[in-house]
SERO-4910 file (N, C-alpha, C, O; in steps of 0.05 Angstrom, whole numbers):
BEGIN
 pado doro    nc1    nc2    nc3   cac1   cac2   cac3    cc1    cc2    cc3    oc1    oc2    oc3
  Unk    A   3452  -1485   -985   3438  -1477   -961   3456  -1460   -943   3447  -1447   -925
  Unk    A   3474  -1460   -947   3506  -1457   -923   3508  -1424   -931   3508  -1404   -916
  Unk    A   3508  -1426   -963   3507  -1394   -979   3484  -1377   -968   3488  -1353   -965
  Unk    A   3461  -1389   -962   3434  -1382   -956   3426  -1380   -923   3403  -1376   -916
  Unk    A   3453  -1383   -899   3458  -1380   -885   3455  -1404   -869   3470  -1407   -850
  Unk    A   3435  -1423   -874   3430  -1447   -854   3453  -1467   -856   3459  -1479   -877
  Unk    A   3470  -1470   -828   3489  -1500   -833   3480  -1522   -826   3465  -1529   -808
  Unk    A   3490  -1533   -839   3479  -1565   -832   3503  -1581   -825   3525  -1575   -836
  Unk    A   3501  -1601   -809   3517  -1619   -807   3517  -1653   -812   3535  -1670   -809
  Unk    A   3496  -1653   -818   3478  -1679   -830   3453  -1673   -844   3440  -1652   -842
  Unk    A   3448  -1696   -861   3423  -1699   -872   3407  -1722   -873   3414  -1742   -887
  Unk    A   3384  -1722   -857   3370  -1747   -852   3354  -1751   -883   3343  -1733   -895
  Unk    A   3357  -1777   -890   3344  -1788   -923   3320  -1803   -913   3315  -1810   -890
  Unk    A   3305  -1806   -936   3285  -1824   -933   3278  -1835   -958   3288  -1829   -980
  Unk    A   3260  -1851   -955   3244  -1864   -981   3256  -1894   -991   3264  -1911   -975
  Unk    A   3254  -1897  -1016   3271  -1922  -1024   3301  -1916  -1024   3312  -1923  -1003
  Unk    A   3313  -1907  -1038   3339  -1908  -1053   3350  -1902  -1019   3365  -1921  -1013
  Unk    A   3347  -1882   -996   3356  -1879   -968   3354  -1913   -955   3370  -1923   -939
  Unk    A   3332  -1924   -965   3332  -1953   -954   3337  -1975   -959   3339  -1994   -943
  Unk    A   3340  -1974   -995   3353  -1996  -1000   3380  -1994  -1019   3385  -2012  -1035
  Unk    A   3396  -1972  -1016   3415  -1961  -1034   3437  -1945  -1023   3441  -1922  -1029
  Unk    A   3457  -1964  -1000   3467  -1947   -991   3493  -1935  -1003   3507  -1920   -989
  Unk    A   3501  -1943  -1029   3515  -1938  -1048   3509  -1906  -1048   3527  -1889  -1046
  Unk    A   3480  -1902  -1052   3488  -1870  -1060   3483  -1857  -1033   3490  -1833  -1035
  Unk    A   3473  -1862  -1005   3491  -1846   -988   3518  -1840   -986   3528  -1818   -985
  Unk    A   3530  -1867   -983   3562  -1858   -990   3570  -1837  -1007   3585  -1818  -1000
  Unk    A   3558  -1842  -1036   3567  -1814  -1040   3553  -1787  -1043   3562  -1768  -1054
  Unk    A   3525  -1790  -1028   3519  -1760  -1028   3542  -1749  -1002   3553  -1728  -1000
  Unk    A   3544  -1777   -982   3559  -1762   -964   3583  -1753   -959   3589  -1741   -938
  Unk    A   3604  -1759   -982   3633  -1748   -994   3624  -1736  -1006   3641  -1719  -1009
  Unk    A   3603  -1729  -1023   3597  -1698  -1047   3593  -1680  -1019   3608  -1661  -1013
  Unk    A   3580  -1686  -1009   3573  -1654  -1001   3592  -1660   -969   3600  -1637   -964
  Unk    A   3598  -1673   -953   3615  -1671   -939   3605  -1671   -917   3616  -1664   -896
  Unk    A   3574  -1683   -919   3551  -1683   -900   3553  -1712   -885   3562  -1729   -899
  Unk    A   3546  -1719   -858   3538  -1741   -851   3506  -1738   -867   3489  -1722   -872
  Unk    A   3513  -1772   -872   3479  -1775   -880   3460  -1800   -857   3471  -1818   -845
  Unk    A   3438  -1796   -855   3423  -1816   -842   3398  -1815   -854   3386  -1795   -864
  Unk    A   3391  -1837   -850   3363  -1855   -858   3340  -1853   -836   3341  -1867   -815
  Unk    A   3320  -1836   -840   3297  -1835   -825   3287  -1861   -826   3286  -1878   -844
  Unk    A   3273  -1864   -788   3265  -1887   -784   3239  -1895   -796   3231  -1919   -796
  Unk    A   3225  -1875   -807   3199  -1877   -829   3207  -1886   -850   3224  -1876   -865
  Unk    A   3193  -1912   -854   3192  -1909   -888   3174  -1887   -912   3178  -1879   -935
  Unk    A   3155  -1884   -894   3132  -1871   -895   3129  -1842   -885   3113  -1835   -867
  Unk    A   3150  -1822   -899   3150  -1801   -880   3131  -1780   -888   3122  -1764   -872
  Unk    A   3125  -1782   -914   3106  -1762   -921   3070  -1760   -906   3054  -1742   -905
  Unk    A   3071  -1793   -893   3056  -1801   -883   3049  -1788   -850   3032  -1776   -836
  Unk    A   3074  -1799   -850   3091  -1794   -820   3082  -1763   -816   3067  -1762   -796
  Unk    A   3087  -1741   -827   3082  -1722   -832   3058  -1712   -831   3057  -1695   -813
  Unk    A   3037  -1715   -845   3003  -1720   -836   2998  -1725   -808   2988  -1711   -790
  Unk    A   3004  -1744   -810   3011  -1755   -776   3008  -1742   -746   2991  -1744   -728
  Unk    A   3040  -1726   -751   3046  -1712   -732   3026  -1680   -734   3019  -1667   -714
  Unk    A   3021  -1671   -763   3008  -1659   -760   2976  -1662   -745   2971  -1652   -723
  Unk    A   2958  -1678   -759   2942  -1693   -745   2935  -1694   -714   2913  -1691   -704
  Unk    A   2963  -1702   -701   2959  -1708   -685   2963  -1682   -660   2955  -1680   -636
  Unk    A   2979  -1663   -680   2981  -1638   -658   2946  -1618   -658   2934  -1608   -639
  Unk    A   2941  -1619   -686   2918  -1610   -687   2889  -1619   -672   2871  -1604   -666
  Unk    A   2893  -1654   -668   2880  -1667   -648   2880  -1658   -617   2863  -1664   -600
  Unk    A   2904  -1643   -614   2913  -1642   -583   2930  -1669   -569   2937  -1673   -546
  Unk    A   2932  -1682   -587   2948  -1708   -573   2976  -1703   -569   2987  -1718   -554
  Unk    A   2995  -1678   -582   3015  -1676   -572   3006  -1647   -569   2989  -1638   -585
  Unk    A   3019  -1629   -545   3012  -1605   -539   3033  -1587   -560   3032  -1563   -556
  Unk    A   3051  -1598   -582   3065  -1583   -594   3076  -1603   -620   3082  -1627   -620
  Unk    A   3077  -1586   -641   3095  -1598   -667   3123  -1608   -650   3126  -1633   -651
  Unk    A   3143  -1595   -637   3169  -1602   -622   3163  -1637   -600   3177  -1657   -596
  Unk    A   3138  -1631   -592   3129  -1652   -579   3124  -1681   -593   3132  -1704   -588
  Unk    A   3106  -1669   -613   3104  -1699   -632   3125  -1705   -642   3127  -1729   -646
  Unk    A   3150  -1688   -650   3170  -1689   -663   3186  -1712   -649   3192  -1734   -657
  Unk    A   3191  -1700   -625   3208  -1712   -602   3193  -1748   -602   3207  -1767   -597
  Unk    A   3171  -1748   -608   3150  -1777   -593   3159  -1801   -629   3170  -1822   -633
  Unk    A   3148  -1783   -643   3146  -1796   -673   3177  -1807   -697   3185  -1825   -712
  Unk    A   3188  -1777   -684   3209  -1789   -711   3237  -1792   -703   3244  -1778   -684
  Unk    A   3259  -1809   -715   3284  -1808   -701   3292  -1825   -728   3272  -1834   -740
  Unk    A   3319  -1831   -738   3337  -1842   -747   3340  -1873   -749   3338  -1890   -730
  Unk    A   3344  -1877   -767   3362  -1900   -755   3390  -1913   -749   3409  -1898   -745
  Unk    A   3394  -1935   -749   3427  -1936   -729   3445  -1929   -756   3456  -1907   -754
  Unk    A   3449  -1940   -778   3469  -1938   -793   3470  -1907   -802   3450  -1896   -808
  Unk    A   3495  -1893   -802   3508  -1868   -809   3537  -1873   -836   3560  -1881   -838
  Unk    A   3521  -1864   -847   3552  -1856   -867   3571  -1825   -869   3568  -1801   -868
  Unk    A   3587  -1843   -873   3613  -1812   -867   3626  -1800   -885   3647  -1811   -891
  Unk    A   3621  -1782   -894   3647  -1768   -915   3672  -1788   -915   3680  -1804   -898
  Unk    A   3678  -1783   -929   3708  -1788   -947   3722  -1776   -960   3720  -1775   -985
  Unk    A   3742  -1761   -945   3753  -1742   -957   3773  -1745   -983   3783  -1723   -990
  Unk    A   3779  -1765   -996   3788  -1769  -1016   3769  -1770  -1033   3770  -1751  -1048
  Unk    A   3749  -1787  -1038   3727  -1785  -1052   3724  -1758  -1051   3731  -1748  -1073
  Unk    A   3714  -1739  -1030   3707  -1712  -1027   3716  -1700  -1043   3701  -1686  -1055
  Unk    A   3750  -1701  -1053   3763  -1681  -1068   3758  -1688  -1098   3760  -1670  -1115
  Unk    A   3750  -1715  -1106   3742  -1723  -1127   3714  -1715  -1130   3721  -1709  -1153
  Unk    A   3694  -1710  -1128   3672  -1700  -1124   3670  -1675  -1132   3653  -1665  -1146
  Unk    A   3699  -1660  -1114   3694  -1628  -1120   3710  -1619  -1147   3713  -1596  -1156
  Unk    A   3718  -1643  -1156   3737  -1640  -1186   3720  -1646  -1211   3724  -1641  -1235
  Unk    A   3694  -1661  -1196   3674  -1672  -1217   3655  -1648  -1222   3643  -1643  -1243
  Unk    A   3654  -1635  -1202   3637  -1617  -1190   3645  -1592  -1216   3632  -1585  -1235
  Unk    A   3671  -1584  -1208   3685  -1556  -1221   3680  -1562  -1257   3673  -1545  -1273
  Unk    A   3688  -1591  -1263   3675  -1596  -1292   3652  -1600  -1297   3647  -1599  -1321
  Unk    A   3632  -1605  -1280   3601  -1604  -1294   3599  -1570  -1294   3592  -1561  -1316
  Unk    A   3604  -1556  -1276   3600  -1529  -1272   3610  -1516  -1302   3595  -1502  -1315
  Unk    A   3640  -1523  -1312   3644  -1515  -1340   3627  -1527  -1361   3616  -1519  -1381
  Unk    A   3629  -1543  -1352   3601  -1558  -1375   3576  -1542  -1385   3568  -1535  -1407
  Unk    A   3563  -1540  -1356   3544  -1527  -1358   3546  -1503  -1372   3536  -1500  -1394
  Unk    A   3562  -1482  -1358   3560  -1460  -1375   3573  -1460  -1400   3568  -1439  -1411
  Unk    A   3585  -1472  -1411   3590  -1477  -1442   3563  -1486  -1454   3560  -1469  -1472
  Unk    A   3542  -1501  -1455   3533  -1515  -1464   3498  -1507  -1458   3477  -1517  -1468
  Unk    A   3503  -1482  -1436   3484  -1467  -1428   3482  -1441  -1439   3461  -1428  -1441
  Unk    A   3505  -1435  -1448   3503  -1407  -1462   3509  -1381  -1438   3510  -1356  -1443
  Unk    A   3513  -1396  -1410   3527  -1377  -1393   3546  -1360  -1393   3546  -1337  -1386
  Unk    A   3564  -1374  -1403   3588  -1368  -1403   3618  -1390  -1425   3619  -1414  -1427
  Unk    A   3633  -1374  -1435   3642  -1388  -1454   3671  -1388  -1444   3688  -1400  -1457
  Unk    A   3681  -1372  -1416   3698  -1373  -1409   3721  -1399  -1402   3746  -1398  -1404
  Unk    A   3704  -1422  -1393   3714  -1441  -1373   3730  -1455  -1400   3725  -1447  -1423
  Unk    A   3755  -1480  -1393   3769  -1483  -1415   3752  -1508  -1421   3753  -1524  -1402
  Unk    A   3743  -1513  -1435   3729  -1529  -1439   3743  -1554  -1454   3737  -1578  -1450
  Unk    A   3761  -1544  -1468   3776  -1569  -1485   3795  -1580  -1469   3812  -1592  -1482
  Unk    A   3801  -1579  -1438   3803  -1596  -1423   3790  -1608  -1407   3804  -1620  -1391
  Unk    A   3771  -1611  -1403   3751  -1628  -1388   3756  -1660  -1399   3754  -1679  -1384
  Unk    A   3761  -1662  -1418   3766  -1696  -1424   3784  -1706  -1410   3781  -1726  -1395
  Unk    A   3810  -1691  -1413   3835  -1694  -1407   3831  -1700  -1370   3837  -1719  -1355
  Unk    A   3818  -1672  -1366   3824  -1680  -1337   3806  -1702  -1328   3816  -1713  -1308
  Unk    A   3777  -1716  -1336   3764  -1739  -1337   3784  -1763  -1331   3787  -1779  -1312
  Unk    A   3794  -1761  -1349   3812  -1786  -1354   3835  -1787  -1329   3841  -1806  -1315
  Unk    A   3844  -1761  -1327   3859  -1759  -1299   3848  -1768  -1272   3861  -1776  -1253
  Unk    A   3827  -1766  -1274   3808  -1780  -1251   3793  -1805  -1247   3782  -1815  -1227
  Unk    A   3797  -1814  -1272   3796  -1851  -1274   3816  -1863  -1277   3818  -1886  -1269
  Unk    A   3833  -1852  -1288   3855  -1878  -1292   3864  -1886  -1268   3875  -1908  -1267
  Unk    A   3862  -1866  -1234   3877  -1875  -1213   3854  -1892  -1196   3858  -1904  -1174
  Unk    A   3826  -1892  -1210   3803  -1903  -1204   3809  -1935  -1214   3799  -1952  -1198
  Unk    A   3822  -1946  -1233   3816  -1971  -1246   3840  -1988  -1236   3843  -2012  -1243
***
């Protein structure tokens, strides 16, 4: 998105895995280096109807209005980790060779080390 001009500095989640899984906030939020949070909807697709609904009703004089009345967060925030982070972006640089080996992209990336360096990145894990 950042390439595509929009920054972000968080990302609010929702659904199940945002509500009962906070294993993978943690690490969406060291992959991408994002705070993450958990919308206070469980129900946001719902939530969504909703606010539309309700602007089209006239009950809020604006989408920004219902926005402000309907939706917000909740308390728990997870934080990057910048160690994780750099492991992430090492996992990151080998799926990327992966891919294009195995995609027919490109045959450049060294591919007959990707094991090697795997292993470099668990053994200080165990």
């Amino acid at each position: 998105m950042e390439a595509g001009g929009v920054r972000t500095q968080s990302v609010i989640n929702c659904g199940g895995i945002a509500e009962k899984t906070p294993l993978v906030l943690r690490i969406c939020a060291s992959a991408t280096r994002r705070t993450m949070l958990v919308s206070r909807s469980a129900q946001t697709c719902a939530l969504g109807a909703a606010i539309c609904g309700g602007v089209a009703g006239r009950a809020f004089e604006s989408f920004e209005a219902a926005l402000d009345t309907l939706t917000g967060v909740k308390g728990e925030l997870y934080e990057p980790d910048e160690r994780e982070a750099a492991i992430y972006d090492e996992l990151f640089d080998l799926y990327r060779i992966l891919h294009d080996a195995f995609g027919g992209v490109s045959s450049e990336g060294a591919i007959n080390t990707v094991m090697k360096r795997l292993l470099s990145l668990r053994d200080p894990c165990r």
